[in-house]
N, C-alpha and C positions, 0 to 999 in steps of 0.2 A: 504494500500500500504506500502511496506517494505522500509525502508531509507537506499537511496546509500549507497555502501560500502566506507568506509574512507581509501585510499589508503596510508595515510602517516600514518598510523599504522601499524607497523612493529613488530614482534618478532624474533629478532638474535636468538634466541637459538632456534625454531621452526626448523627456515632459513637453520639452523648450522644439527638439524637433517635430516631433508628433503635431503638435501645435500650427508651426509654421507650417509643414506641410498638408493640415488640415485647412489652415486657410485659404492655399494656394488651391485646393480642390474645392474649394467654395466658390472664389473668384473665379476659376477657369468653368465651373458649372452655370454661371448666371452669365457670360459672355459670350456675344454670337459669334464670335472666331477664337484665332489662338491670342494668348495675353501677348502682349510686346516684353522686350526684355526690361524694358522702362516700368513696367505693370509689375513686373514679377521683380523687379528690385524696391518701387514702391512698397508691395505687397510683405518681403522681408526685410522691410527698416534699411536697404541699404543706399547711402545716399548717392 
């Protein structure tokens, strides 16, 4: 038998991708063509 998962283990930087890549399939779902690279650097904070 496999031992419960430990829920107070955490990885923020996982967290931090999952996230951003979560938004990016947001944005690219609500827009009638592909994003620009400008979209998708807007999209991850990058200036």
């Amino acid at each position: 038998m496999s031992e419960p998962l430990d829920v107070r283990l955490r990885d923020e930087q996982a967290l931090d991708e999952i996230e951003l890549t979560s938004d990016l399939i947001i944005a690219a779902s609500e827009h009638p063509g592909p994003l620009t690279q400008q979209q998708v650097d807007d999209i991850l904070g990058i200036p």
